[in-house]
N, C-alpha and C positions, 0 to 999 in steps of 0.2 A: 928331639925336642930340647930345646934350650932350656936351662936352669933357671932360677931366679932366686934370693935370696931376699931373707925374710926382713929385712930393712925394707924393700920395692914394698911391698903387701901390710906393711904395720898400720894402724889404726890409732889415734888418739881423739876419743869424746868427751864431752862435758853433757851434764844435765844439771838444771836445779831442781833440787827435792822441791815439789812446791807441797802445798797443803791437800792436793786430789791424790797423789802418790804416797799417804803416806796413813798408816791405819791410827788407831785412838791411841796410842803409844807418842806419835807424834816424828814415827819416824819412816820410813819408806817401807813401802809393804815389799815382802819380797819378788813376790812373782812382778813386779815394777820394774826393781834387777834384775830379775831371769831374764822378762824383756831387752834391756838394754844390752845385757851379755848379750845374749843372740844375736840381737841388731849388727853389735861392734864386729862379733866372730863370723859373720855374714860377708860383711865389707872385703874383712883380712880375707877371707876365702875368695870371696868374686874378683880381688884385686889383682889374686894370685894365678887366678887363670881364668879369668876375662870371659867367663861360661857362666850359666844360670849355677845356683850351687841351695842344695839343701840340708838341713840340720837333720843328723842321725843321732849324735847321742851327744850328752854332755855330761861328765862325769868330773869327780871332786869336788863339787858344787860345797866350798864352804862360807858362810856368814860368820867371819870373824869379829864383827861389830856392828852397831846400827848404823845409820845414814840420819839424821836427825831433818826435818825440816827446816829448809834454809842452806845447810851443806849444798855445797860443789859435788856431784858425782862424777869423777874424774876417769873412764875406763881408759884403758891402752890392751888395744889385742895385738897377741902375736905368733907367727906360725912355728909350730916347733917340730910340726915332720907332715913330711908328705910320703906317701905314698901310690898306689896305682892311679885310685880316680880317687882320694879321701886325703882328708887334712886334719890334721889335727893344731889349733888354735889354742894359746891361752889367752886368760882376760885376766886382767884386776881390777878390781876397782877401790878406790882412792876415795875418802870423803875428807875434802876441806871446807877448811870454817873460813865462810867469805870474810868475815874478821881479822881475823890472827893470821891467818896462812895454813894453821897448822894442817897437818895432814896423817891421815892413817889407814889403813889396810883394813877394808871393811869388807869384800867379798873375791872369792876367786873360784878361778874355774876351768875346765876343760873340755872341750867342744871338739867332735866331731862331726864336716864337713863334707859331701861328696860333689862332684862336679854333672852337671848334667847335658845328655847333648840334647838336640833338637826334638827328640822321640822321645825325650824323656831317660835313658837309660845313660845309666853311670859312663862317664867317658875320663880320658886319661888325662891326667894335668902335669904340668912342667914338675918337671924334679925343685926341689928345694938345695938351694949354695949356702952348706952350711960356711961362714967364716972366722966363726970364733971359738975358743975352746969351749966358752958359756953355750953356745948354738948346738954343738955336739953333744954337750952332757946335756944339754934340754933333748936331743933327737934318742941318745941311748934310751932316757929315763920314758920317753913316748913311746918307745918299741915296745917296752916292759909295761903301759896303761894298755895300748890295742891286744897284745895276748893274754891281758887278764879281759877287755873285751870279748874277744874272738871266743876266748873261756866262757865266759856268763852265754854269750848268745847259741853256743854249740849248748850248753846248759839247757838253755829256753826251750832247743828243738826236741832235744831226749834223745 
């Protein structure tokens, strides 16, 4: 199976916070993000192996900042390891001020992906071509989230 490298597969969205999206604070409710994260990490995954693909887990789920009403929600996903039939995806997301430009670091995340075949059951997807030294220390630092996964869910069984 041919490789594909995580340039082919990247993702870049926008949304606007409108006033439905966003609770009495005035700013985006979260589960709105989580939405969108998934959406973005969905794309990255189905782009990357051209198969149905569903969300298994998403972990580091942090809200470094609010989204205000009116902000640009800016995400960019991107794949940072594959494995057999699972992917693992980052997201950011970015809130600018349609005003100024400015721009900041408002939510990020890590999503796990699986490929799926026709019957439904996990099926194998293309290797990932790592090319850059950034791409590798993003693929080490993913080996080291799925064994703290593979951890909690051997956990879960007992």
């Amino acid at each position: 199976m041919t490789g594909k490298a995580a340039r082919e597969s990247a993702v870049e969205m926008a949304e606007t916070v409108l006033p439905q999206d966003a609770n009495t604070h005035g700013t985006a409710f979260g589960g709105k993000i989580v939405q969108w994260i998934d959406l973005c990490a969905g794309m990255v995954a189905g782009r990357h192996c051209r198969l149905p693909v569903v969300t298994v887990s998403m972990d580091d789920l942090h809200f470094h900042e609010p989204i205000k009403i009116g902000d640009f929600a800016l995400l960019s996903g991107r794949l940072t390891a594959v494995f057999r039939s699972s992917m693992e995806i980052s997201v950011r997301v970015m809130a600018e001020n349609p005003l100024s430009g400015e721009r900041r670091l408002c939510t990020s995340a890590y999503l796990t992906f699986v490929a799926l075949s026709t019957d439904g059951r996990p099926v194998e997807v293309p290797p990932l071509v790592l090319e850059t030294p950034e791409e590798q220390d993003a693929f080490e630092r993913a080996k080291e989230r799925r064994e703290r996964r593979l951890q909690r869910a051997s956990a879960r069984r007992g």
